[in-house]
Structures are given as C-alpha cells and as structure tokens.
C-alpha positions in Angstrom: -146.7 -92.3 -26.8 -143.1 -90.5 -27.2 -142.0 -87.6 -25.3 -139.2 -85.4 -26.6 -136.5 -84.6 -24.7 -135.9 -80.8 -23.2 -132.8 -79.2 -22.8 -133.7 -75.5 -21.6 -136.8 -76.1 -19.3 -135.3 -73.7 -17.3 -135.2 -70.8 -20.1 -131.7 -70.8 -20.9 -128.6 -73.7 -20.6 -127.2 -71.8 -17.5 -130.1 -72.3 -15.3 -131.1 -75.6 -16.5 -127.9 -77.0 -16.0 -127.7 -75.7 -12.5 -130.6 -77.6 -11.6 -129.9 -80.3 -13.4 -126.8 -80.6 -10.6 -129.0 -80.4 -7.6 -129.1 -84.2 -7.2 -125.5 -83.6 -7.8 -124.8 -81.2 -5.1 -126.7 -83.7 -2.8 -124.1 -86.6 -3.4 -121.8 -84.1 -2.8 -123.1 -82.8 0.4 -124.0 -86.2 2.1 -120.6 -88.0 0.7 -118.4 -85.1 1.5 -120.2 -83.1 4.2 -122.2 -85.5 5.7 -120.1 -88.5 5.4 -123.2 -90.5 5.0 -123.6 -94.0 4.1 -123.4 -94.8 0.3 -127.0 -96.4 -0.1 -128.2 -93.2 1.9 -126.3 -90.7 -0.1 -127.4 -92.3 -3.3 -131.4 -92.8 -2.1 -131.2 -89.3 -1.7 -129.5 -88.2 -4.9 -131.9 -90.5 -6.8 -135.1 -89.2 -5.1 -134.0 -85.7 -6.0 -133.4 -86.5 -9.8 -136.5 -88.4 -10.3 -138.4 -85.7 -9.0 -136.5 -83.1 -11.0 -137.4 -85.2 -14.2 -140.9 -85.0 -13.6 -141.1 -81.4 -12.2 -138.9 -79.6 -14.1 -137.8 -81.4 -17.5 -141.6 -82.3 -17.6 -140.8 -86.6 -18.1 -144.0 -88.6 -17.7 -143.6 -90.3 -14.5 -143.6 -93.9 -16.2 -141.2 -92.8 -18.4 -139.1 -91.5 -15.0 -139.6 -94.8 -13.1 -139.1 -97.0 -15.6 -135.4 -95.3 -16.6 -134.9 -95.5 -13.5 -135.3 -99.1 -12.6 -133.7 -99.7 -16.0 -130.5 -98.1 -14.9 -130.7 -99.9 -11.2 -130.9 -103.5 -13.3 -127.5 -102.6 -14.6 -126.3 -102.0 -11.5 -127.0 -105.3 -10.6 -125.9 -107.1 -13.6 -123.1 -106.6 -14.8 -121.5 -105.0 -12.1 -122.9 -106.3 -9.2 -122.1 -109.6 -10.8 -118.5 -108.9 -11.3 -118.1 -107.5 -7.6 -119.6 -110.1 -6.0 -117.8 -113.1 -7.6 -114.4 -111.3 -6.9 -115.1 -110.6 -3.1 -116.2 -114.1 -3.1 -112.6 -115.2 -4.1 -110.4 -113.1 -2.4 -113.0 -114.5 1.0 -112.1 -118.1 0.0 -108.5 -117.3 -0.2 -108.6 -115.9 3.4 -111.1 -118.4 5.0 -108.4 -121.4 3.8 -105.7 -119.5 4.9 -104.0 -119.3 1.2 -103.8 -115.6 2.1 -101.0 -115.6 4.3 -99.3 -117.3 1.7 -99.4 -114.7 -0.8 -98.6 -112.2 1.9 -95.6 -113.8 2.9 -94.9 -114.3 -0.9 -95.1 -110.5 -1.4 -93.2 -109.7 1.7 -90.0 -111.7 0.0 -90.2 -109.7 -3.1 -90.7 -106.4 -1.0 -92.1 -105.8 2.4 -92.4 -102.0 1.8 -96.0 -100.8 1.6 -95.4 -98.0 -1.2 -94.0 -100.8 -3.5 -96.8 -103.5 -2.7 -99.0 -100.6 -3.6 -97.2 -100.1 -7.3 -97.1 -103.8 -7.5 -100.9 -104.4 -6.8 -103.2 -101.1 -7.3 -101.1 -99.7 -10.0 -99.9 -102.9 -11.9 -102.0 -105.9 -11.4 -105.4 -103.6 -11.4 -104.0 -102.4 -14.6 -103.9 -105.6 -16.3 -107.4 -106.6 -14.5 -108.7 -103.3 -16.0 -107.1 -104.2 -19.1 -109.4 -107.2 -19.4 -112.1 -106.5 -17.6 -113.0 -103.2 -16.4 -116.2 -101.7 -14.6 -115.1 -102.1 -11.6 -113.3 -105.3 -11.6 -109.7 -104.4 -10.9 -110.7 -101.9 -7.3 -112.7 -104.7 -6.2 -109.9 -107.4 -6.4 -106.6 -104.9 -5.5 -109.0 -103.2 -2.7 -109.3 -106.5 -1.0 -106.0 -107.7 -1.7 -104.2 -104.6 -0.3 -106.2 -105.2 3.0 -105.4 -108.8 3.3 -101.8 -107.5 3.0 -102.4 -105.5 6.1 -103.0 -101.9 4.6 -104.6 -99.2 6.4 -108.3 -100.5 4.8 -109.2 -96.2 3.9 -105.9 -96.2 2.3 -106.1 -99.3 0.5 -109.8 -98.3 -0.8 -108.2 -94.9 -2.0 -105.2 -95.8 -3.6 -106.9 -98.7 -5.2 -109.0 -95.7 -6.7 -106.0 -93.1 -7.8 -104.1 -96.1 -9.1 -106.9 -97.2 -11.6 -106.2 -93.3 -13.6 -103.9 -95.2 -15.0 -105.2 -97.7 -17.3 -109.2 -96.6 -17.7 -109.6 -95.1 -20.8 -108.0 -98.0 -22.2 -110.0 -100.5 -20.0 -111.7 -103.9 -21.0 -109.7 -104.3 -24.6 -109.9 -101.0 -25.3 -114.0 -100.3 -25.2 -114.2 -97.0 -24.2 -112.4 -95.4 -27.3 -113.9 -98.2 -29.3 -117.6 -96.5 -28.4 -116.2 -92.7 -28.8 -114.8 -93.8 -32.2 -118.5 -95.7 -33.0 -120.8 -93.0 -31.5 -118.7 -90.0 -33.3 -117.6 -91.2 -36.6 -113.7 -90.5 -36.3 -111.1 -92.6 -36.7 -109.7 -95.0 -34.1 -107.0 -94.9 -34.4 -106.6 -91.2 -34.7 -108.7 -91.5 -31.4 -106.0 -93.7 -29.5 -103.2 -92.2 -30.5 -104.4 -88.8 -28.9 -105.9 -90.3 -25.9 -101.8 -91.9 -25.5 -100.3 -88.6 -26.3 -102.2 -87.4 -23.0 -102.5 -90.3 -20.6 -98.8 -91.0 -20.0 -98.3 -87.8 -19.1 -100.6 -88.9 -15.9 -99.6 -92.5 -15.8 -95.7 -91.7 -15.3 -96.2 -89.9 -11.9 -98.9 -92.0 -10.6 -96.4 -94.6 -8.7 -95.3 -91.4 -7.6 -99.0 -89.7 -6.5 -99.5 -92.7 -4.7 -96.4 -93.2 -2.6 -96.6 -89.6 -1.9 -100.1 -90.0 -1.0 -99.4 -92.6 1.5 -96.0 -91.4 3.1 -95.1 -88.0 1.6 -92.5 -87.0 -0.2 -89.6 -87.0 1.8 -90.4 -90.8 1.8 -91.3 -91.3 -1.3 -87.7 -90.7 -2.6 -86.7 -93.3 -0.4 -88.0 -95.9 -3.2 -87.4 -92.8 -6.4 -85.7 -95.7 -8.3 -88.4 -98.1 -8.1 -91.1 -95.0 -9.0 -89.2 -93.8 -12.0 -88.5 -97.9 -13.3 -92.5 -98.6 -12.6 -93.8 -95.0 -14.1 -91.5 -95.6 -17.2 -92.1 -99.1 -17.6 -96.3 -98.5 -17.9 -96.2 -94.9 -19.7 -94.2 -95.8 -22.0 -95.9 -99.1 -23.0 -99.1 -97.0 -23.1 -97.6 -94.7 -25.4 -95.9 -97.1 -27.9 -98.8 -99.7 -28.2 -101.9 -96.6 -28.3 -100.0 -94.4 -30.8 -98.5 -97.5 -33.4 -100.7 -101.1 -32.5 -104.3 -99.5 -31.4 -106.5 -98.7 -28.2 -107.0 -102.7 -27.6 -103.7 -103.6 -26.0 -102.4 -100.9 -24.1 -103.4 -101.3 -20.5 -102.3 -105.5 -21.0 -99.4 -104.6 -22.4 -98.0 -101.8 -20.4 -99.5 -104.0 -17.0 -96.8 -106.9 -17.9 -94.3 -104.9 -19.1 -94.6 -102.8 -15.4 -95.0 -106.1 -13.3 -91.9 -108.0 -14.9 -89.7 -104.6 -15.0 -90.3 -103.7 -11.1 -89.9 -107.5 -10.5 -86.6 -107.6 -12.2 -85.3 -104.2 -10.5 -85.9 -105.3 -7.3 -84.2 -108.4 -7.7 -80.9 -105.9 -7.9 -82.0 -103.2 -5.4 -83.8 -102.9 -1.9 -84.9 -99.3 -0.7 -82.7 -98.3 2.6 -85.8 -98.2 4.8 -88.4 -100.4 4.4 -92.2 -98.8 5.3 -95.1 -99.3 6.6 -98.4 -97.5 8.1 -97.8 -96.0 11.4 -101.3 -97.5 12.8 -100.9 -100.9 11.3 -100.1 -103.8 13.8 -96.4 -105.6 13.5 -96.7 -108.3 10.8 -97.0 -112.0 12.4 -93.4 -112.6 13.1 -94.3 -116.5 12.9 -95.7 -116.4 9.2 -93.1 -114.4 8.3 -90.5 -116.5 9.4 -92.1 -119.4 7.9 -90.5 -120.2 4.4 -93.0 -121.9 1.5 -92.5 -123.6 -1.0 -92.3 -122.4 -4.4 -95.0 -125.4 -4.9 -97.1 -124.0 -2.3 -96.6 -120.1 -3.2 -98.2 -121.4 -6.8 -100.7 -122.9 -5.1 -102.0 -119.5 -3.1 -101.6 -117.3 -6.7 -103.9 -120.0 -8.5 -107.2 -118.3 -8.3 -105.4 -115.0 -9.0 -103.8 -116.5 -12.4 -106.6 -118.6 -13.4 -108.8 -115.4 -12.8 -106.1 -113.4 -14.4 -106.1 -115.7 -17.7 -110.1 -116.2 -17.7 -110.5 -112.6 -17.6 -108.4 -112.1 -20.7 -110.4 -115.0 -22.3 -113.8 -113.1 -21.8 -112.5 -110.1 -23.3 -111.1 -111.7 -26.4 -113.5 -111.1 -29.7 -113.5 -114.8 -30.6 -114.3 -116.1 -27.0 -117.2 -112.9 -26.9 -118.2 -114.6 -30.1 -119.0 -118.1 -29.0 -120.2 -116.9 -25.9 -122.6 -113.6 -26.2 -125.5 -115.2 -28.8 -126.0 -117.5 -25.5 -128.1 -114.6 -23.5 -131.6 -112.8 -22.8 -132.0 -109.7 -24.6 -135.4 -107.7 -24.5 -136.4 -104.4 -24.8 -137.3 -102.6 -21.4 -141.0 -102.3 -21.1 -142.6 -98.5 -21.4 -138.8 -97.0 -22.3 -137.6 -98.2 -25.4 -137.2 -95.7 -28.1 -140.2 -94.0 -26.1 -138.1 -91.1 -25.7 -136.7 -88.8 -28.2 -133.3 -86.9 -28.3 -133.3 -83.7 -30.5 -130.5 -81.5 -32.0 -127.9 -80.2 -30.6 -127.6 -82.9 -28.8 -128.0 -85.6 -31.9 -127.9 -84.2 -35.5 -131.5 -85.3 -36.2 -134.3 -86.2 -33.9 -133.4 -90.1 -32.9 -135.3 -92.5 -30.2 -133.2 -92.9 -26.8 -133.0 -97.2 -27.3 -133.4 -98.8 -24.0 -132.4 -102.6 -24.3 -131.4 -105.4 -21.2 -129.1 -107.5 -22.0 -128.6 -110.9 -19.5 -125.6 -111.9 -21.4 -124.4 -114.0 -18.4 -121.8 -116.3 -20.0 -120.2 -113.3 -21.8 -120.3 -111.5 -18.1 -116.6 -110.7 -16.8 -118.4 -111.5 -13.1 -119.0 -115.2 -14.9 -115.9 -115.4 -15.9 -114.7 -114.6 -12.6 -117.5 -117.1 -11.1 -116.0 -119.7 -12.8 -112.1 -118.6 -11.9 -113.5 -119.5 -8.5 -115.3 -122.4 -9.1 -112.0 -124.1 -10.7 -109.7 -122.4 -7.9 -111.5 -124.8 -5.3 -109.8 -127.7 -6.8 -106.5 -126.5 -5.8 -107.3 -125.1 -2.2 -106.2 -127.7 0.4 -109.5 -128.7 2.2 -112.1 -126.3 0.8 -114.3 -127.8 -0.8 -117.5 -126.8 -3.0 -119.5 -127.1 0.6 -117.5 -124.5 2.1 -117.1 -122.7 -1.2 -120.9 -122.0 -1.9 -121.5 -121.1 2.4 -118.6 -118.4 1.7 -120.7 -117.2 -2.0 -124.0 -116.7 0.3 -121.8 -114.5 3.2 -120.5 -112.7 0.7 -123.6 -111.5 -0.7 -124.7 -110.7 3.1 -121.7 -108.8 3.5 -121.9 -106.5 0.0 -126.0 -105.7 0.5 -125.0 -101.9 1.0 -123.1 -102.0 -1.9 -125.4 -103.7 -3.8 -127.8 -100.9 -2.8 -125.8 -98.3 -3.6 -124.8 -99.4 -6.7 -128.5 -100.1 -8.2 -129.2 -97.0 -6.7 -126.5 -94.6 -8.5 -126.8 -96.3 -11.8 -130.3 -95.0 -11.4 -129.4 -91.7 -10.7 -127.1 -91.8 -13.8 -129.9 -93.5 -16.1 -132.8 -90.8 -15.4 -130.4 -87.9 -15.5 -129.8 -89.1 -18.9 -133.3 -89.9 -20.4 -134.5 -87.0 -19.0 -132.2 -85.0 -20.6 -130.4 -83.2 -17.5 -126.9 -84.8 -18.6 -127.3 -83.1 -21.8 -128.8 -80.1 -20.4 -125.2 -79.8 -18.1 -123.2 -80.6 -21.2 -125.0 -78.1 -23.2 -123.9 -75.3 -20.7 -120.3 -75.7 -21.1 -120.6 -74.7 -25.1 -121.2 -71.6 -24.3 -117.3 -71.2 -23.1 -116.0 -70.4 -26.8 -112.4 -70.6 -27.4 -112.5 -71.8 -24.0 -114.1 -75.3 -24.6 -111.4 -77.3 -24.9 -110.1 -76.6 -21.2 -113.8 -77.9 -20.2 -113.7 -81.0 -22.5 -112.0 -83.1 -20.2 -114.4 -82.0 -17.3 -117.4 -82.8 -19.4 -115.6 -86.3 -19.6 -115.1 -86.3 -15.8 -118.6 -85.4 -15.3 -119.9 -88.2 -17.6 -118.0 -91.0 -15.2 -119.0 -89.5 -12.3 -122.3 -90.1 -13.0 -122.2 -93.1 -14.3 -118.7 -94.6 -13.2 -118.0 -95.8 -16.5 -115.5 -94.0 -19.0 -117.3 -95.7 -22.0 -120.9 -94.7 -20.9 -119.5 -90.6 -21.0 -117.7 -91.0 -24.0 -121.1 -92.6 -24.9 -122.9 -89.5 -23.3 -121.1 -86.8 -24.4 -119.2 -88.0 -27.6 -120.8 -86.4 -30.4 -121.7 -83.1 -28.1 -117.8 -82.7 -27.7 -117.0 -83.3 -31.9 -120.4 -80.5 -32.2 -118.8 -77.9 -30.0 -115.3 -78.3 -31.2 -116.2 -78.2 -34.8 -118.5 -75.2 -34.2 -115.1 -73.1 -32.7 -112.7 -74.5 -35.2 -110.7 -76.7 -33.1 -110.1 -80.4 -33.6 -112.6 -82.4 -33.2 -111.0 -85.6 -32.4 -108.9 -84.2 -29.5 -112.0 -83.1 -27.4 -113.7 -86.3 -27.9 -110.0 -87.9 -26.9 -109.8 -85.3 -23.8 -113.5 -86.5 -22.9 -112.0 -90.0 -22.4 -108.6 -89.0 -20.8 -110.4 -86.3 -18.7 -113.1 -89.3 -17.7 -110.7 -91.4 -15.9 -109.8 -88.7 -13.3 -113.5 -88.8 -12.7 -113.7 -93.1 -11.8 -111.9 -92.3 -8.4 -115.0 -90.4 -6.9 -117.5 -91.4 -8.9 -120.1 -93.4 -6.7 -120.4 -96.7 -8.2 -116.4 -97.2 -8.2 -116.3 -95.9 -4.2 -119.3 -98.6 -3.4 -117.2 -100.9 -5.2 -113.6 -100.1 -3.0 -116.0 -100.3 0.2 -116.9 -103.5 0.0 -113.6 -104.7 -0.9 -112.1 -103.1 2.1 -114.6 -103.8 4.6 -115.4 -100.1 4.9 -119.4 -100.0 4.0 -120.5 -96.9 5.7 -117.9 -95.1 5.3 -118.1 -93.9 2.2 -117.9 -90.4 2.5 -114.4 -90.6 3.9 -113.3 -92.5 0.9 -114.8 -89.6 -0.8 -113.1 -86.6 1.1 -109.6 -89.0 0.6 -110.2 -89.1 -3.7 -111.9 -85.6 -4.0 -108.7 -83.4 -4.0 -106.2 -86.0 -6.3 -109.6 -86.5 -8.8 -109.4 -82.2 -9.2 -105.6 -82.3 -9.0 -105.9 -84.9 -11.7 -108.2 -83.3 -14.0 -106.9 -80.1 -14.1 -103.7 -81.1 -15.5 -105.3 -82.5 -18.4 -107.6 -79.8 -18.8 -104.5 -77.4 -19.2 -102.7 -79.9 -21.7 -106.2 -80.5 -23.5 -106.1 -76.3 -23.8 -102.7 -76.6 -24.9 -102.9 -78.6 -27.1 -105.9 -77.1 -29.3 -103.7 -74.2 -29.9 -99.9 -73.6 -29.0 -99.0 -77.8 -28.8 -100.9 -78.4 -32.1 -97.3 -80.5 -32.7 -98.1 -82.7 -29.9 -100.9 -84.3 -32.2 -101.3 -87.2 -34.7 
C-alpha cells in the first residue's frame, strides 16, 4: 500500500513549513540553549519529527518507523564506520607514543598554533575531504589538533569552519556530481559556478580561523602566511573547477596549499610565536629531543598510508573492483512505498529506499585497513594491542554513535514525510527574491542531513523549478545550493558528533554549537548576497 506525499497539511506552505521546523527549533533549543548532550538533543528532535509525520503530514506509522530506522542504519554505516576507524588510529598513534613525534615534527616546521591550524584543519582536512568526505577529514584533524595540545573546543570548532573550504567539492567531486545527475544540467557548467563562488570563501578562511582563535590584531602577526595559504588553495580551486572539472579541486588545491605554506616558511618565521592562553607549557624534554628524519617518517606512516588509501577508495577504477563485492536490499515496508508528487518532482515518482553494505568500497574500510598495515611499522604495537585499542575506541564514541543514528533519523523521516520539501516549498514564494534564499535552502539541506550531496540531492530540482519559474538561471541556484550547503556542515549535528568524539568533548555539544553558530550565518550570508548578485547585476561573473 503507497501513501502520497503532502506538502500543505497545514493549509498553505507558510504554516506547514513552520511546523515542519519544530523538531528543528528543538535541536536548536537543547544544542544552543540548553547545551544538552548530543544523543539527548537528537532523541528529542527525532521524537518530535516522528510524531509530526504521523500527526500532522498524516505518514502511516510503519512507514514513519521504518524511515526512520532506515536513516539511523546510515548513520551507522557508512559514517559511523569511517569515524570509528579514524579515532582508532589517531588512539594507536598516542597509546605508542608515535604522537609526540609528529608533535615535535610540527613544532620544527612552526610552533605557532594559528599556522598548525592552516596546516592541519584547513589543508590536510582538505585533501582528506577531497578523498573521502562525510565526516572523515573533522574526525582525523579534530583529534590531531588535540594531540598537538589545542584548546580541545577550539580544535573541535576550527576543525569545523576549516572544512567550508573544500565541501562542495568533497569525496572526488560527488556532491556536484549528484546536483548535475538529479537536475539534468551540465557539469561542468555546474563546477565552474560553484568555483566562481567558493574561492571567494576559501581565500579568507586561513584568515576566519586565526582570527577566530587569537583576533585580529594577532592574526596580522602571521598575514604573510594567511594571504600565501588563502591564495595557494583559492586559486587551485578556481583553476581546476572552472577548466579540469569538479573531481580534483579540493586534492589539488590541498597539495598545492600544504607544499606552498611548507616552502614559505622555510624563508620566513612570524615575530611572535602563539599559543592558547589556557594551554599548559609544551614538554620542554620532547621538545628538546631531536628525531630522526627516519623516525619522523616512521610517526606520519599511518597518516600517509591513510592519506594514499583514501585516495585509492575514491578512484573510479578501485570503486569498480571493489563496490560489486557488497549487500544491497531494499529496506522492508519503505521502498518505493512512498510517493513524491509535483512541485516537488515533475511527475508522481516512488521515494526508492535501498541499503547498501558496500563494506570494501567503505572510506571507514579503507581507513580500517590504513590501520591495520600502520601496525607494522609502530615500534612494539602489535595486532594484540591494536585490536584492545579498536574495542576502547568504540566504548569511547557510544554517544556519538547515538547521536549520529539518531540525527540521520531525524533527517530521513523529515524527508519521506515530506516536511523537507514542505520547508523548501515555502521559500518559492520569495519571487525575485529566491536566489538570496538558494544558498539557505542548501544550508538547510546539510543541516539536516550533514551531507552537502544528500541537499543537493534534496533540493536540487526544487532550486532549477523555482529559478526557472522567475526567469533566473537555473544552474546558478542549484550551484548556490551546493556552495550555500557547506556553510551549513559546521553546525549541522552529524558533523558536531563527529568533532566531539575526536576531541574528547562528548557532552558538550552544545558549546561546539554556540562556538560554529555565528561563523555558519556569517558564512552564508555572504554567499547569499553574491548568489543575489549574481542572478542579476554580476551576470558577467558567470560561465
């Protein structure tokens, strides 16, 4: 038996897509009001939508539990998968002591905290996203910045900000891949206006996050390094989105942002070098003690081999060998059981609902096996101590775990049931106005579901419906619903879980919340007025 999805239960878009937000306003409330636990915040918000399915969209209440669990199993594989595996090797690092290593390795390149910052949230977790994505890159720099000796909430946060950057081009491109697929526009034409917008962003976000952690008056303390690191990666971005394609330009502009920094400070040292106020004084002892270049390999191995892995797994021709080897069945009492209706789709199409247990095409098993080849080169760690340190892990990321099966609930009935839509139907009514909401339809999307692909996915073809309807563009509000996403992935949920457990903060999620809240708006709104801009006065600006 179908049922067809409702988009006014309410009587109008307006007042349905008010109530559609109630489970909304409650993760607000408890994350930023509250400062409640994730897992409570999001047992709450879930409870809320589930009922609101059933009560007021009028879903059958299989139909509501079953999307539900559907979207919680997603939670826990992939991304569960992929967080797990990467605490796990970051823990082995520490517990073997080939932490202090890479700390003291750091230190000799730059002991400053705003440029270890560039360095690891903005860079590395830019190539990591590259790769990988969905989560991969905060859980690894997040832990990483708190080995270092980071204040853990500011580790968590800029870990967050930093991953703006390089999301709408994450894991080989994906995310413009599935607005192109789920739209019908070109590409190419798609990348291109995506990196006409994003470097905008991506050159002052060295410069957000020094200014974040120290102010400004510090921050031009290290304006060379900022300005060398922001033009390094924005203008990689641009160059390889507008003239090779969306499937390179977060590797790319990564390497190109790593080796230029690296090379600059090989020729100049900031004045003053800085650290948190509250931190304690690094251990004089370690830091006196010199490696050897044999040694500081040694440490990086898991971080390169997980590096090069990572790229492997995202590679078509590795995907190839690798994804026909998995479990894929369609969820029982969902699939196609649910019907999506104009405006939202052209013609009346069943919602598909099909689990996929690729586990050898998993970024988390490629990470998994990173680890499991790392061993080998840790000094006295072996598989023994590996696999006790895999089960202490998983003890230590339960919250998360919860929380994370828990929100991709939230996001998975909100979308059967049709609230998404009904909230994405209300901002079409804005007119001329739209394309100054596009991006915050996009930034919406990934706050519900912390992915940028899954709202391009969302709220694709709604964007090229309302921007064809008002005569504007249609490709540059789908492109704003990905560049306007990203500035959503720093408070979404999902991603916070994800920073908490790699900075041994679970609990406190709502003060990472409070920290991304105002630099997520700050974010948005800039592309909001470019998006605006360019539908009408910076036409020139596009492809």
């Amino acid at each position: 038996m179908t049922w067809v999805q409702q988009y006014q239960p309410l009587g109008s878009y307006l007042l349905s897509a008010l109530a559609a937000g109630i489970p909304l306003y409650i993760l607000f409330y408890m994350l930023a009001v509250k400062r409640a636990a994730g897992h409570k915040a999001a047992f709450l918000g879930t409870l809320a939508a589930v009922i609101l399915a059933i009560a007021a969209w009028g879903m059958p209440v299989g139909l509501a539990v079953n999307a539900t669990l559907y979207g919680a199993a997603f939670g826990l594989f992939p991304i569960v998968w992929i967080v797990v595996t990467a605490i796990w090797i970051y823990n082995m690092t520490v517990e073997s002591g080939e932490f202090d290593i890479i700390k003291n390795s750091l230190a000799r390149i730059t002991d400053d905290r705003r440029l270890q910052a560039i360095f690891i949230a903005f860079a590395f977790g830019s190539f990591i996203e590259g790769t990988a994505g969905f989560g991969t890159p905060v859980a690894i720099t997040a832990a990483m910045l708190v080995g270092l000796g980071f204040n853990p909430l500011y580790a968590a946060g800029i870990c967050l900000i930093a991953n703006t950057a390089p999301v709408a081009f994450g894991a080989i491109g994906i995310p413009i891949v599935v607005a192109a697929q789920v739209t019908d526009l070109d590409l190419m034409r798609l990348s291109q206006i995506v990196g006409r917008q994003l470097p905008l962003l991506s050159v002052i976000v060295p410069l957000w996050l020094s200014v974040t952690m120290c102010g400004f008056k510090r921050s031009m303390e290290v304006l060379p390094a900022i300005i060398v690191s922001g033009v390094c990666f924005a203008g990689s971005q641009f160059i390889v989105s507008n003239f090779v394609g969306p499937y390179l330009p977060d590797i790319i502009s990564a390497i190109v942002t790593i080796v230029g920094l690296g090379l600059f400070l090989r020729v100049w040292k900031p004045k003053n070098v800085w650290h948190f106020p509250d931190e304690p004084p690094p251990d004089a002892k370690l830091m006196a003690t010199k490696f050897t270049a044999g040694e500081v390999l040694r440490a990086w191995t898991p971080y390169i081999i997980l590096a090069v892995m990572v790229f492997l797994w995202g590679l078509d021709s590795v995907k190839a060998i690798l994804a026909p080897v998995s479990l894929k069945f369609s969820w029982p009492g969902l699939h196609n059981l649910v019907i999506k209706t104009a405006p939202i789709v052209a013609k009346d199409t069943p919602y598909g609902a099909v689990y996929t247990l690729n586990f050898l095409s998993a970024a988390g098993t490629a990470i998994l096996i990173s680890g499991l080849i790392s061993v080998l080169f840790i000094p006295n760690y072996g598989y023994g101590k590996a696999m006790a340190c895999l089960k202490r892990t998983i003890i230590q990321l339960r919250y998360p775990i919860l929380t994370i099966s828990m929100i991709l609930g939230l996001a998975y009935i909100m979308n059967f049931s049709g609230m998404s839509s009904s909230m994405g139907l209300a901002f079409t009514a804005t007119g001329a106005l739209f394309p100054f909401f596009a991006p915050i339809l996009g930034w919406l999307g990934v706050f519900l579901t912390g992915s940028d692909t899954s709202s391009n996915a969302l709220f694709g073809a709604l964007q090229k419906t309302t921007a064809q309807q008002i005569g504007v563009d249609p490709a540059l509000t789908v492109a704003a619903n990905s560049s306007g996403g990203v500035t959503g992935k720093m408070i979404s949920p999902q991603s916070i879980s994800v920073a908490t457990a790699a900075s041994n903060m679970v609990g406190r999620e709502g003060d990472i919340f409070r920290f991304t809240l105002k630099h997520s708006i700050a974010m948005l709104l800039v592309i909001s007025v470019l998006t605006l801009l360019q539908a009408y006065t910076l036409k020139w600006m596009l492809p």
